[in-house]
mmCIF file of the N, C-alpha and C atoms, coordinates in Angstrom:
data_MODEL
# 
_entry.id   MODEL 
# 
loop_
_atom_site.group_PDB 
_atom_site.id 
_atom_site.type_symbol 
_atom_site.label_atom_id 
_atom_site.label_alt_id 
_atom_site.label_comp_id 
_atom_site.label_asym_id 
_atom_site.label_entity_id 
_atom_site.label_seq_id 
_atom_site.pdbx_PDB_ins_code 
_atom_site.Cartn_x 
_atom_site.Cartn_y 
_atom_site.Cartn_z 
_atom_site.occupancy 
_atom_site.B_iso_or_equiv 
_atom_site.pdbx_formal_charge 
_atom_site.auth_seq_id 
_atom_site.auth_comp_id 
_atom_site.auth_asym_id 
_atom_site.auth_atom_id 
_atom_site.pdbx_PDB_model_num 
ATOM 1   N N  . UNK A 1 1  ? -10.344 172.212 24.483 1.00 0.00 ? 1  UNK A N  1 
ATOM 2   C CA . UNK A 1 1  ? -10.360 170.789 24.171 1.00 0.00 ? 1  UNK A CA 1 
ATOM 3   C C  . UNK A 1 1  ? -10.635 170.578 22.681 1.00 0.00 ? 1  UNK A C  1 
ATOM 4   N N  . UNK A 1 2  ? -11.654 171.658 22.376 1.00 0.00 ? 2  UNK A N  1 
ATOM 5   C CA . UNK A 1 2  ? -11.924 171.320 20.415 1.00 0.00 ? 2  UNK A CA 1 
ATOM 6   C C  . UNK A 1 2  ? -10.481 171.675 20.110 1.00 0.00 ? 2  UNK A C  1 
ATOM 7   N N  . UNK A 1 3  ? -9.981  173.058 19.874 1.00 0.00 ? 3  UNK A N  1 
ATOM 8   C CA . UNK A 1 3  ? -8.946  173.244 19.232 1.00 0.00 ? 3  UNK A CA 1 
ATOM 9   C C  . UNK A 1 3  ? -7.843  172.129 19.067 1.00 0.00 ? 3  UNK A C  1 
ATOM 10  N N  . UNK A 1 4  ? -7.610  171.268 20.487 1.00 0.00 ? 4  UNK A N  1 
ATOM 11  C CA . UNK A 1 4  ? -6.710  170.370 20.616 1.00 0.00 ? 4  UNK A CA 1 
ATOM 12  C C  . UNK A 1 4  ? -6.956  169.691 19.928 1.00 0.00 ? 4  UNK A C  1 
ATOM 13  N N  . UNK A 1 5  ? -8.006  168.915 19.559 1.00 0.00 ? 5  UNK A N  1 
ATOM 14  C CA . UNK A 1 5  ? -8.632  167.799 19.364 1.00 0.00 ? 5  UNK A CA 1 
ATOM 15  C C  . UNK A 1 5  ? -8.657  167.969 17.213 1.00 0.00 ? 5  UNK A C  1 
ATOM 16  N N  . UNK A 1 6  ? -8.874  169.275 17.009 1.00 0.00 ? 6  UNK A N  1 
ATOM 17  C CA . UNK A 1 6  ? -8.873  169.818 15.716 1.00 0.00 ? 6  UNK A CA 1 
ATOM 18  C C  . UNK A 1 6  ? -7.775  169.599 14.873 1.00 0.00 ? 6  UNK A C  1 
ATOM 19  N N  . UNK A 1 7  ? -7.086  169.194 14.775 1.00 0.00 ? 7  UNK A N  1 
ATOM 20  C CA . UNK A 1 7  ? -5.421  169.361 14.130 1.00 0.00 ? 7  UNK A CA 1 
ATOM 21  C C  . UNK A 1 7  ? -5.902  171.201 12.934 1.00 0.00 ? 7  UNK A C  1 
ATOM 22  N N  . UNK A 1 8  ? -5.208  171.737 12.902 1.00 0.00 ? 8  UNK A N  1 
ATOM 23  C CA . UNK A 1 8  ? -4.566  172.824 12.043 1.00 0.00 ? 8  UNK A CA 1 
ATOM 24  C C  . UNK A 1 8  ? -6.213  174.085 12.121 1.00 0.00 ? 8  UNK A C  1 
ATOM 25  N N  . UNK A 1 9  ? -6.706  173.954 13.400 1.00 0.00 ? 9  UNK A N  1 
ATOM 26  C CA . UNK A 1 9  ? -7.760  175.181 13.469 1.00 0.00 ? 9  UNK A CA 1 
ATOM 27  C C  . UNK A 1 9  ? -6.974  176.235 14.214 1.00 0.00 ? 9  UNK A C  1 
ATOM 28  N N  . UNK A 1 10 ? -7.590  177.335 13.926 1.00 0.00 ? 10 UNK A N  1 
ATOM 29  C CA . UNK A 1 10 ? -7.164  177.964 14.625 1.00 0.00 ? 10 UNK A CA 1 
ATOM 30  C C  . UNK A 1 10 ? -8.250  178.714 15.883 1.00 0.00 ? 10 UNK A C  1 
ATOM 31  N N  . UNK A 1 11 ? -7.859  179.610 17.004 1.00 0.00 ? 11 UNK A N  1 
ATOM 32  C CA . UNK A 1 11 ? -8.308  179.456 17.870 1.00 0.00 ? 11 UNK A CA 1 
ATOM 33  C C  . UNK A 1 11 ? -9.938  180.427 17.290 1.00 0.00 ? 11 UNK A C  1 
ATOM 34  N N  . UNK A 1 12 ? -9.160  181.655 16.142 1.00 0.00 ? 12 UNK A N  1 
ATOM 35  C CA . UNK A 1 12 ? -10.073 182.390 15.976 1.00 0.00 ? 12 UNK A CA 1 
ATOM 36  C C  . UNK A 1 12 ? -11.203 181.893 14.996 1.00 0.00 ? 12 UNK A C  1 
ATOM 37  N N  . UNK A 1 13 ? -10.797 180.654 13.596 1.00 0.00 ? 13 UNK A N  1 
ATOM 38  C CA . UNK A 1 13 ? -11.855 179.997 13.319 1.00 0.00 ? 13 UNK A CA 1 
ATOM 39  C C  . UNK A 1 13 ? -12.626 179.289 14.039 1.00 0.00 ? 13 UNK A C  1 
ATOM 40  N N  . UNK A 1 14 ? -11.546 178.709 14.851 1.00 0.00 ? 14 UNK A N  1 
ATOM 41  C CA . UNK A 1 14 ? -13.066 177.783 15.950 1.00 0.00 ? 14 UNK A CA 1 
ATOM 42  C C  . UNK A 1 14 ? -14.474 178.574 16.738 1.00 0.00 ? 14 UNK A C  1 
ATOM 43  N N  . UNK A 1 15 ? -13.736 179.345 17.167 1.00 0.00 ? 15 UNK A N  1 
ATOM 44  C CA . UNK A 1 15 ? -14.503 180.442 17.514 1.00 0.00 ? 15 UNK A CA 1 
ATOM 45  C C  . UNK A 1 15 ? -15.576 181.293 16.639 1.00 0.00 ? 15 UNK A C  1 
ATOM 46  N N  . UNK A 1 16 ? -15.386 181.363 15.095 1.00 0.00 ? 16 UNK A N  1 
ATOM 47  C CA . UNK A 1 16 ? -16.359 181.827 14.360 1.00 0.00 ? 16 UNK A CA 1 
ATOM 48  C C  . UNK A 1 16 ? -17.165 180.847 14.050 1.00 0.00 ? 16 UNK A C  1 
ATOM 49  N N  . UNK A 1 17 ? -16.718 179.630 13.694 1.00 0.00 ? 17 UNK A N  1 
ATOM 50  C CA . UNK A 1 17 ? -17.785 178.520 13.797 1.00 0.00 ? 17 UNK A CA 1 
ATOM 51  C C  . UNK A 1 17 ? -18.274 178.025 14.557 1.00 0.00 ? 17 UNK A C  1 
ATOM 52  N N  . UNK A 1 18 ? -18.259 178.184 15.963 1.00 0.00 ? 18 UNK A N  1 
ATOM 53  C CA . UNK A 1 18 ? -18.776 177.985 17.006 1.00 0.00 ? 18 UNK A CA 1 
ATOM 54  C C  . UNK A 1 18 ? -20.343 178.854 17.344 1.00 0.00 ? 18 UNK A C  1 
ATOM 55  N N  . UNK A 1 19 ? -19.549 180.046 16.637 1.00 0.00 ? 19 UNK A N  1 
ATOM 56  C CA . UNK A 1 19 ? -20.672 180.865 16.484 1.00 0.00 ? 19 UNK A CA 1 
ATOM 57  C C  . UNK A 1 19 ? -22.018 180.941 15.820 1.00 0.00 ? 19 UNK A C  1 
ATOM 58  N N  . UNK A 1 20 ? -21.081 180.382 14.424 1.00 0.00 ? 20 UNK A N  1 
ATOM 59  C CA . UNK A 1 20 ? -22.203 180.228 13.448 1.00 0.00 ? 20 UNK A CA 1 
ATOM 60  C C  . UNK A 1 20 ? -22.846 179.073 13.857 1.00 0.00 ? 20 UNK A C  1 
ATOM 61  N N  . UNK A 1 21 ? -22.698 177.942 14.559 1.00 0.00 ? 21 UNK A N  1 
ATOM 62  C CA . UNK A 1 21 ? -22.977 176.801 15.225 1.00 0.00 ? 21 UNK A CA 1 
ATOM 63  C C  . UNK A 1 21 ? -24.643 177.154 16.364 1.00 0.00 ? 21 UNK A C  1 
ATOM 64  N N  . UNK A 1 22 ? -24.194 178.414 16.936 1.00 0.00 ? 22 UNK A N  1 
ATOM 65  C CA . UNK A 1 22 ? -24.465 178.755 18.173 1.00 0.00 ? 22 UNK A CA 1 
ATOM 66  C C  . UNK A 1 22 ? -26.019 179.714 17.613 1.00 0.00 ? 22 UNK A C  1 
ATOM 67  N N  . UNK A 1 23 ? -25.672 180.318 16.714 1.00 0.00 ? 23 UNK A N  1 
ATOM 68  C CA . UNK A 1 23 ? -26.772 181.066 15.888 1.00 0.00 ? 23 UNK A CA 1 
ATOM 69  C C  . UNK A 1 23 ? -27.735 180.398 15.261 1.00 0.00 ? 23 UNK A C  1 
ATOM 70  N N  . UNK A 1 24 ? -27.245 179.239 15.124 1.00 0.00 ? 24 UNK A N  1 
ATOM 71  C CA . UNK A 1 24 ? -27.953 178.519 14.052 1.00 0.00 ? 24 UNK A CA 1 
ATOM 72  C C  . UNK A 1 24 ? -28.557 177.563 14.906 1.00 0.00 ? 24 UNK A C  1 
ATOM 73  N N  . UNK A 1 25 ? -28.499 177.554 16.210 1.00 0.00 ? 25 UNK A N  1 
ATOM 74  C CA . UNK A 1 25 ? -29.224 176.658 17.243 1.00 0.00 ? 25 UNK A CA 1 
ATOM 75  C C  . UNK A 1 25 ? -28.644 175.056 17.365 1.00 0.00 ? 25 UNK A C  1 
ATOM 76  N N  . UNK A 1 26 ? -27.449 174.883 16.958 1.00 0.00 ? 26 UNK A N  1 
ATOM 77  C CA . UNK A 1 26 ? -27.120 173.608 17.310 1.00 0.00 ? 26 UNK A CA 1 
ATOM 78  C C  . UNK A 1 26 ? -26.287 173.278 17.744 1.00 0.00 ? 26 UNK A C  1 
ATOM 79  N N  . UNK A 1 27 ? -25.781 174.603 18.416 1.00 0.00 ? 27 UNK A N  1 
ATOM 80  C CA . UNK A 1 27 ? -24.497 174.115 19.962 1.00 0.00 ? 27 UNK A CA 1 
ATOM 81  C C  . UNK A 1 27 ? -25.190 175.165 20.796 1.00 0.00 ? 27 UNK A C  1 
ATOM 82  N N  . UNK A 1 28 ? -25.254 174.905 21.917 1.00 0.00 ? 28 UNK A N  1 
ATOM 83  C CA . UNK A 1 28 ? -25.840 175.872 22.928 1.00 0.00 ? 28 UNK A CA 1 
ATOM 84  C C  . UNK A 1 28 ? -24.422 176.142 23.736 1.00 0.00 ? 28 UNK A C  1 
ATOM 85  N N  . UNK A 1 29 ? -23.959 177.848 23.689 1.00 0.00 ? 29 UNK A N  1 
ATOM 86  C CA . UNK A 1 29 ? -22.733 178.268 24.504 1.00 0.00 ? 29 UNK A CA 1 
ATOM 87  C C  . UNK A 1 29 ? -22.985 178.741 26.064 1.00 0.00 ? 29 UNK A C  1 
ATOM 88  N N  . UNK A 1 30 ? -22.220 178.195 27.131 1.00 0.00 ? 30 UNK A N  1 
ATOM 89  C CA . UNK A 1 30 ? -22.354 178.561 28.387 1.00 0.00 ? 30 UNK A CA 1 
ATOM 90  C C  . UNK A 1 30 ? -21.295 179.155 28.962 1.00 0.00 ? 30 UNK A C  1 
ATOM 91  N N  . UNK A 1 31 ? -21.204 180.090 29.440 1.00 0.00 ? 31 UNK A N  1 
ATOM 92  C CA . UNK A 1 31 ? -19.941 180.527 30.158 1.00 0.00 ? 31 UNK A CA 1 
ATOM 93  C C  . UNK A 1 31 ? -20.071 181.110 31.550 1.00 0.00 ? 31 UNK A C  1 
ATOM 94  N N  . UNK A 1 32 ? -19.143 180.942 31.671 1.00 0.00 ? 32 UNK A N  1 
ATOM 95  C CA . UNK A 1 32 ? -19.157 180.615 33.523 1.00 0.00 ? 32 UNK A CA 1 
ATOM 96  C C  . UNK A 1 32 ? -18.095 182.563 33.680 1.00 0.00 ? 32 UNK A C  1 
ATOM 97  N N  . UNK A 1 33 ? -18.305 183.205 34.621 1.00 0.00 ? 33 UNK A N  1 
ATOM 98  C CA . UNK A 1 33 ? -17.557 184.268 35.368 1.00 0.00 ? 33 UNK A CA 1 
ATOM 99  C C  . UNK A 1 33 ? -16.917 184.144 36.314 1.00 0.00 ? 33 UNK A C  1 
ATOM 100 N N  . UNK A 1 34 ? -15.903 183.030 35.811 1.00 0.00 ? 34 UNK A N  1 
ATOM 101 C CA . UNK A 1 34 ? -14.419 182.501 36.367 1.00 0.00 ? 34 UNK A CA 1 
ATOM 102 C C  . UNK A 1 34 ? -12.625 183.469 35.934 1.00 0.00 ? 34 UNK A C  1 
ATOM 103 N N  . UNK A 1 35 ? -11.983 183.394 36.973 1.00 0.00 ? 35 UNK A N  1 
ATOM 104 C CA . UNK A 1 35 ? -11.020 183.561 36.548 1.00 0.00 ? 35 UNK A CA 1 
ATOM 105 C C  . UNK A 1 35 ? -9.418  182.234 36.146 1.00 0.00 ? 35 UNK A C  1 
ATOM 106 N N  . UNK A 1 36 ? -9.154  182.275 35.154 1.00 0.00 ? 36 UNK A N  1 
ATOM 107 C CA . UNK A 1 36 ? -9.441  182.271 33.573 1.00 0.00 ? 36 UNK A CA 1 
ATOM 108 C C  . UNK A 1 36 ? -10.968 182.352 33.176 1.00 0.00 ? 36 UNK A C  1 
ATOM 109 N N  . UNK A 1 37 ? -11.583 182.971 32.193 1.00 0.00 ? 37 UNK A N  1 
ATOM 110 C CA . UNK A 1 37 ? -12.759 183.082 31.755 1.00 0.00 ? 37 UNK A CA 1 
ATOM 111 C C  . UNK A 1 37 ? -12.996 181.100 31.311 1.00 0.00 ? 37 UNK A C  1 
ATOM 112 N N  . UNK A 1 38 ? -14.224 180.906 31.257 1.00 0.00 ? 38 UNK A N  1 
ATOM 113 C CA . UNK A 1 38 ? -14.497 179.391 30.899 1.00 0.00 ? 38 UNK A CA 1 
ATOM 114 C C  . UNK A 1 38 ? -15.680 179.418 29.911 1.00 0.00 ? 38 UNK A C  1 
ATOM 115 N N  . UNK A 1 39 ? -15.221 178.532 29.446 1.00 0.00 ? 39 UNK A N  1 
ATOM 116 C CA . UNK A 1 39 ? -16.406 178.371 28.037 1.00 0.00 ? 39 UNK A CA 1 
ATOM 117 C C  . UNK A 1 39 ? -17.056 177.257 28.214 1.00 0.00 ? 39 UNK A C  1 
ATOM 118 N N  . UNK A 1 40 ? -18.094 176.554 27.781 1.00 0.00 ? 40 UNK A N  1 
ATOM 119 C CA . UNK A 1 40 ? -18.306 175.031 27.804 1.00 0.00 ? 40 UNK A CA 1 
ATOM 120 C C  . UNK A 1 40 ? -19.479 175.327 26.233 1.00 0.00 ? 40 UNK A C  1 
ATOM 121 N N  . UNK A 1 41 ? -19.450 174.798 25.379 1.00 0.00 ? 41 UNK A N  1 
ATOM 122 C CA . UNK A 1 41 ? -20.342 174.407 24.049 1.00 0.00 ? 41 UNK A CA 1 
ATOM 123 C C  . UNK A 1 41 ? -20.787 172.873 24.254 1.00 0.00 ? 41 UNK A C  1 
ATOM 124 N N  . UNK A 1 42 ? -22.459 172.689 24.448 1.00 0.00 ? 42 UNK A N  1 
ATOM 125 C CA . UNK A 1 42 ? -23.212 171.526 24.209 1.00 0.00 ? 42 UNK A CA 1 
ATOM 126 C C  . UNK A 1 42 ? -23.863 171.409 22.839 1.00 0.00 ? 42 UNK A C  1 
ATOM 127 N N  . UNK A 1 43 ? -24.126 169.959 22.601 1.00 0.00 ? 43 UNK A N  1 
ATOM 128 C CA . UNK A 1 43 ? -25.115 170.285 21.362 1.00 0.00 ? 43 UNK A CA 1 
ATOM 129 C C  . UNK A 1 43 ? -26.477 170.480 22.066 1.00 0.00 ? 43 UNK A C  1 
ATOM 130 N N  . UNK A 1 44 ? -27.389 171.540 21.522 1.00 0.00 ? 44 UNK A N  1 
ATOM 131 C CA . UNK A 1 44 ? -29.251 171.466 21.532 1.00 0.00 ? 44 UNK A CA 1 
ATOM 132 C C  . UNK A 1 44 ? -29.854 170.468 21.256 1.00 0.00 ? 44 UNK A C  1 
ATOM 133 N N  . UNK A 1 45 ? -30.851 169.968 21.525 1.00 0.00 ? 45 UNK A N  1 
ATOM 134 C CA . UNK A 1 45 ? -31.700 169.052 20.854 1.00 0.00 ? 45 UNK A CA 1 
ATOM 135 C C  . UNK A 1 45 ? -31.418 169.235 19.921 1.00 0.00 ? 45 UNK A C  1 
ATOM 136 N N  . UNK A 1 46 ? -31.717 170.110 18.967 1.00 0.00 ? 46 UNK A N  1 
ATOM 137 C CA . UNK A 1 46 ? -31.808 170.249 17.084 1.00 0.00 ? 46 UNK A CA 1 
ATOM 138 C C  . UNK A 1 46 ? -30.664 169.883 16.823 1.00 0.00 ? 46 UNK A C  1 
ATOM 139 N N  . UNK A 1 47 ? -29.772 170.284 17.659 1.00 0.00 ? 47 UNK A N  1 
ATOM 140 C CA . UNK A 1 47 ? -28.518 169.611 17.001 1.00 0.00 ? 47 UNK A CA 1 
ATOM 141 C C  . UNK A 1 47 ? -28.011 168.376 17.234 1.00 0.00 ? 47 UNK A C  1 
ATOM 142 N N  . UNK A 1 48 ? -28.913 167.371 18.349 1.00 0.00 ? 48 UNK A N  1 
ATOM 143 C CA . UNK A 1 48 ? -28.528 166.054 18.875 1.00 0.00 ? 48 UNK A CA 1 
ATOM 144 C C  . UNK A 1 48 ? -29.221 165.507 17.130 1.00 0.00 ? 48 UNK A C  1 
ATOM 145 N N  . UNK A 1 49 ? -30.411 166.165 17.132 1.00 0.00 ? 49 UNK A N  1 
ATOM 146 C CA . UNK A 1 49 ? -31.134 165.292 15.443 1.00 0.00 ? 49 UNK A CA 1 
ATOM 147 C C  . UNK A 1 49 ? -30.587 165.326 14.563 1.00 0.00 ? 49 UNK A C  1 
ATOM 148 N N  . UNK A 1 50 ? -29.027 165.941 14.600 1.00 0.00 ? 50 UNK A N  1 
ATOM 149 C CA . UNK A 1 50 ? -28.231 165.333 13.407 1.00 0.00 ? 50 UNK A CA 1 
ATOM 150 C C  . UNK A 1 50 ? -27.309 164.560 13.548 1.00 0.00 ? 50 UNK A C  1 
ATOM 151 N N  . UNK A 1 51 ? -27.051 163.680 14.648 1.00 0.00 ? 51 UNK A N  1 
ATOM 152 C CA . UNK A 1 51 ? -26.364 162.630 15.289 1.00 0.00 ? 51 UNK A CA 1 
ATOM 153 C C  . UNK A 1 51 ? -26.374 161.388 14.126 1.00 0.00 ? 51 UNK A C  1 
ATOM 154 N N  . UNK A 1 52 ? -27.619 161.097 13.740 1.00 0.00 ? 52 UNK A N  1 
ATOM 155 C CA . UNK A 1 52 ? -27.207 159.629 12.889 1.00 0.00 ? 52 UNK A CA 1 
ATOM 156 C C  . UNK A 1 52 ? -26.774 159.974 11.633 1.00 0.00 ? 52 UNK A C  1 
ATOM 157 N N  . UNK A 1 53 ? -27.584 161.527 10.618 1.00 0.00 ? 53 UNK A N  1 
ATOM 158 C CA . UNK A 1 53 ? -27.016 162.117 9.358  1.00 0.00 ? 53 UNK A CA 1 
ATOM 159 C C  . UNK A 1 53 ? -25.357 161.783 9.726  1.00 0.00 ? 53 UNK A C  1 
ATOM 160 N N  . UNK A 1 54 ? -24.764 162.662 10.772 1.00 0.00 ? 54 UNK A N  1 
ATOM 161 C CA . UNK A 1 54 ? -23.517 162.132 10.610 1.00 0.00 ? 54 UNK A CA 1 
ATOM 162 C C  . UNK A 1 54 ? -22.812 161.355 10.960 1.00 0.00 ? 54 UNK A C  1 
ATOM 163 N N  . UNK A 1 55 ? -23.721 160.204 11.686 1.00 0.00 ? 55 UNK A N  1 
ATOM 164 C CA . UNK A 1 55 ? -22.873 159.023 12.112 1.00 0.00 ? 55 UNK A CA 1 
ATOM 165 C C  . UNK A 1 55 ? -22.683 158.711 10.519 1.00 0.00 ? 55 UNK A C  1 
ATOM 166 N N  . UNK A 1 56 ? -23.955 158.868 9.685  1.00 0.00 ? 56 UNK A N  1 
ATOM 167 C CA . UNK A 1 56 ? -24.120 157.738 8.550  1.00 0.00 ? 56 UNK A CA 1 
ATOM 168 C C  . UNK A 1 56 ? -23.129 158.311 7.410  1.00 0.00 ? 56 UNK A C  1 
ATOM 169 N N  . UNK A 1 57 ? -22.895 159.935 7.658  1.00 0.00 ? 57 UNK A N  1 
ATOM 170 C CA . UNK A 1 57 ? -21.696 160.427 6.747  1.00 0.00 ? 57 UNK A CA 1 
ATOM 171 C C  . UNK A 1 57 ? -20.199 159.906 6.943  1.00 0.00 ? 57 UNK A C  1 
ATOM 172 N N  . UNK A 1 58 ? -20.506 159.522 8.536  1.00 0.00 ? 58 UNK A N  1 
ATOM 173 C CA . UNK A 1 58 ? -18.829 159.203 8.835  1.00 0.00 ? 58 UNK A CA 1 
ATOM 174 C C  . UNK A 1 58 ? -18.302 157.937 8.495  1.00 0.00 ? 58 UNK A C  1 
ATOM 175 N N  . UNK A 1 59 ? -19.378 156.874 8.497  1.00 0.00 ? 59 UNK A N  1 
ATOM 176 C CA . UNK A 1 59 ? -19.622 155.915 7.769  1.00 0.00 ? 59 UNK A CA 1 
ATOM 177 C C  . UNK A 1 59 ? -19.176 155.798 6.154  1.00 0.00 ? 59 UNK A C  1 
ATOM 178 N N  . UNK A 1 60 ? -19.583 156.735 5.808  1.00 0.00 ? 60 UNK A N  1 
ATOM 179 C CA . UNK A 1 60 ? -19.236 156.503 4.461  1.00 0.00 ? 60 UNK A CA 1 
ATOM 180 C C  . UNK A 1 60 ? -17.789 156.928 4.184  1.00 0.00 ? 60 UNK A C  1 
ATOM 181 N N  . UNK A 1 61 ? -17.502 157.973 4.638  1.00 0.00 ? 61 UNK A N  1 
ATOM 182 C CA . UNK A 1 61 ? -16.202 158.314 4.642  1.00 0.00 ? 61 UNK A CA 1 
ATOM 183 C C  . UNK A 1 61 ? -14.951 157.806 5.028  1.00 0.00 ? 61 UNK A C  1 
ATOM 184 N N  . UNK A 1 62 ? -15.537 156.664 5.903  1.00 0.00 ? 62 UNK A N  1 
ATOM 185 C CA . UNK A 1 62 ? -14.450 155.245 6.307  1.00 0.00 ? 62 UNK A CA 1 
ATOM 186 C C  . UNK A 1 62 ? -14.499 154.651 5.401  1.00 0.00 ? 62 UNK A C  1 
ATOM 187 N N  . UNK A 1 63 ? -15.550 154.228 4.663  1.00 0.00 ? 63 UNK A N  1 
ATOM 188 C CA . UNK A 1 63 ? -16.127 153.568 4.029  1.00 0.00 ? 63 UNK A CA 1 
ATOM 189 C C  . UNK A 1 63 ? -15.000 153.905 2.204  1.00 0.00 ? 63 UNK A C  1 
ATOM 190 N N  . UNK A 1 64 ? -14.508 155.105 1.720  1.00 0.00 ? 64 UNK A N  1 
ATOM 191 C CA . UNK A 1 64 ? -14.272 156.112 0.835  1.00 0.00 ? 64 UNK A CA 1 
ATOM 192 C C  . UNK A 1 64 ? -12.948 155.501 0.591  1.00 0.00 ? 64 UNK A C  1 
ATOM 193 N N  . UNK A 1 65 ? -12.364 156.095 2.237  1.00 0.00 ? 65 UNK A N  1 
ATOM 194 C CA . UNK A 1 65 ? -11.066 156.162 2.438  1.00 0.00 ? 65 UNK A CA 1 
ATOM 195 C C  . UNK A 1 65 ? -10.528 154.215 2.373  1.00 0.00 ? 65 UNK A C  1 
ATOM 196 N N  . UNK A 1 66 ? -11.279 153.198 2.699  1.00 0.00 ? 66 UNK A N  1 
ATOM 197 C CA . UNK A 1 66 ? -10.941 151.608 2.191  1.00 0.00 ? 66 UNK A CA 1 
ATOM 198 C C  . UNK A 1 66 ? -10.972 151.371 0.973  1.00 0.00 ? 66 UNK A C  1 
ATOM 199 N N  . UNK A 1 67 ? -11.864 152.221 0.047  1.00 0.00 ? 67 UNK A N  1 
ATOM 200 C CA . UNK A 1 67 ? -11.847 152.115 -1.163 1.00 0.00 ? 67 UNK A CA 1 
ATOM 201 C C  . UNK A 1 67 ? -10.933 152.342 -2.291 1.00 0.00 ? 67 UNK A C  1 
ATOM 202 N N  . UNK A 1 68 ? -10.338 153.570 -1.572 1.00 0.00 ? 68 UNK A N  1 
ATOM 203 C CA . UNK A 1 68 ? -9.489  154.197 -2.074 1.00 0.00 ? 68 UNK A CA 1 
ATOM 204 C C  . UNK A 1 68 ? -8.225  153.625 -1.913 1.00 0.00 ? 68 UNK A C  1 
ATOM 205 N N  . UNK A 1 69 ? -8.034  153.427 -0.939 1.00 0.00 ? 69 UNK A N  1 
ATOM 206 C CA . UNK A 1 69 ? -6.752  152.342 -0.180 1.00 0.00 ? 69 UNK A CA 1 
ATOM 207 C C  . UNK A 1 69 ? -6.206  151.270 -1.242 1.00 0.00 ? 69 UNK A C  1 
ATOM 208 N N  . UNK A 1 70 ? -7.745  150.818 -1.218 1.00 0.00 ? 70 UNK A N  1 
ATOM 209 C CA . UNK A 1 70 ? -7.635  149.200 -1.906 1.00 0.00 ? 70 UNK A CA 1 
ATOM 210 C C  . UNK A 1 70 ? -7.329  149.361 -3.482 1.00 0.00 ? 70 UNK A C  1 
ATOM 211 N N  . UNK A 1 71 ? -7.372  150.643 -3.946 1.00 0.00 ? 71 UNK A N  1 
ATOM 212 C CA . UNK A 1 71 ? -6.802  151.049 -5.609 1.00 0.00 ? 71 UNK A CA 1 
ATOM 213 C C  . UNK A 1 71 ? -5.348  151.619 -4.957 1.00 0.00 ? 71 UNK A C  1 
ATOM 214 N N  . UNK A 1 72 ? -4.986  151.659 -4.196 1.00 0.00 ? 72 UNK A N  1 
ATOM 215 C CA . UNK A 1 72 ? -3.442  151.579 -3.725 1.00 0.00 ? 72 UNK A CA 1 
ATOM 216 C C  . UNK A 1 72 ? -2.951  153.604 -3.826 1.00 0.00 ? 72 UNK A C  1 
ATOM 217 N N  . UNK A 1 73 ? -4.291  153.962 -3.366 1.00 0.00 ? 73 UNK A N  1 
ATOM 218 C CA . UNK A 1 73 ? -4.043  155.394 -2.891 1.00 0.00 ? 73 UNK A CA 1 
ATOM 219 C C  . UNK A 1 73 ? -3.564  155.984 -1.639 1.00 0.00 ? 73 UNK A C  1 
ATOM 220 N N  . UNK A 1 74 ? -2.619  156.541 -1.500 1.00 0.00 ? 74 UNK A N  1 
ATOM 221 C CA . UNK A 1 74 ? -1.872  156.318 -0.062 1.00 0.00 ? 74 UNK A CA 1 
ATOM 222 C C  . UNK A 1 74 ? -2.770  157.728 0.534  1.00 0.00 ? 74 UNK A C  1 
ATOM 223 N N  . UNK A 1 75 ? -3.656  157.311 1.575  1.00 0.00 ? 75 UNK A N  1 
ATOM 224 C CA . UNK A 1 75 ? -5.210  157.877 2.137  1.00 0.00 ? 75 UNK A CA 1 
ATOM 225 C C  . UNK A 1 75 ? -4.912  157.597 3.752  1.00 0.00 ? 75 UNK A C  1 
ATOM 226 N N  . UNK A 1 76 ? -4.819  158.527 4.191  1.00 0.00 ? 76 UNK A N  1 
ATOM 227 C CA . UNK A 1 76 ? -4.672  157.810 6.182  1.00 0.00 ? 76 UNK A CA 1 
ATOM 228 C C  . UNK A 1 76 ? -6.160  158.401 6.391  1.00 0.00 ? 76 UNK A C  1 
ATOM 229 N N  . UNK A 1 77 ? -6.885  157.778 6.966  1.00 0.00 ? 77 UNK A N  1 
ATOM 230 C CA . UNK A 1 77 ? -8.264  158.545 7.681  1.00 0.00 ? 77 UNK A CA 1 
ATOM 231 C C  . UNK A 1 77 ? -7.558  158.991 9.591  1.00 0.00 ? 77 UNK A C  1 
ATOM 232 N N  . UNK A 1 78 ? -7.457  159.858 9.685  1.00 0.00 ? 78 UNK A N  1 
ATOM 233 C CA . UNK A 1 78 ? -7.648  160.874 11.299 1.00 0.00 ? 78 UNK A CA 1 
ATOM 234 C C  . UNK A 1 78 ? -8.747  160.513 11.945 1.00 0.00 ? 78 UNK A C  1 
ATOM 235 N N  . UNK A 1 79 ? -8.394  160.154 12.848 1.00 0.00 ? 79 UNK A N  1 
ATOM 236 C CA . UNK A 1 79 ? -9.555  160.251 13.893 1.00 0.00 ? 79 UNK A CA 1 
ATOM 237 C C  . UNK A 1 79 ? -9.084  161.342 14.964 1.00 0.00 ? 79 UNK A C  1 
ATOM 238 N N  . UNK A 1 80 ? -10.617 161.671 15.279 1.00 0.00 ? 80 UNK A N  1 
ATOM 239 C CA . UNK A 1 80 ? -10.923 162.905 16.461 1.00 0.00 ? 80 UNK A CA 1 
ATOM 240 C C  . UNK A 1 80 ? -11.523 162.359 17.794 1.00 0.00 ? 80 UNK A C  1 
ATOM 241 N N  . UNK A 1 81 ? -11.179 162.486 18.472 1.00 0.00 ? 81 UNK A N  1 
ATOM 242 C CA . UNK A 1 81 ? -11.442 161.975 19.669 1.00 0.00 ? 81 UNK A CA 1 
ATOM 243 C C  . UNK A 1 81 ? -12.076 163.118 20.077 1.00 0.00 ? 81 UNK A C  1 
# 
């Protein structure tokens, strides 16, 4: 679902940053001993406490991309679902 959701990742970066994500305590990885193998990545607490840092980054970055617009810079902002 990330990869999909990623435009231009690939399966094996997602996967190293997932990692480094996972090491660093702010996605917790679960996997299930299914056939197809199954993955599921949550955020940890520690990593829910950076929920508003980046609401308030994403904010600005909407915020960047109108600015920029409005000096007649041709800027599309992506959204990720």
């Amino acid at each position: 679902e990330l990869r999909r959701n990623i435009q231009g990742i690939s399966q094996k970066m997602l996967t190293q940053q997932l990692r480094e994500l996972e090491q660093d305590n702010i996605v917790v990885r679960k996997s299930y001993n299914t056939v197809p193998p199954k993955v599921e990545y949550y955020l940890s607490d520690y990593g829910r406490s950076l929920e508003k840092l980046l609401d308030t980054l994403c904010s600005w970055g909407e915020m960047h991309v109108s600015t920029l617009q409005a000096k007649g810079e041709d800027v599309a902002l992506v959204k990720v679902n």
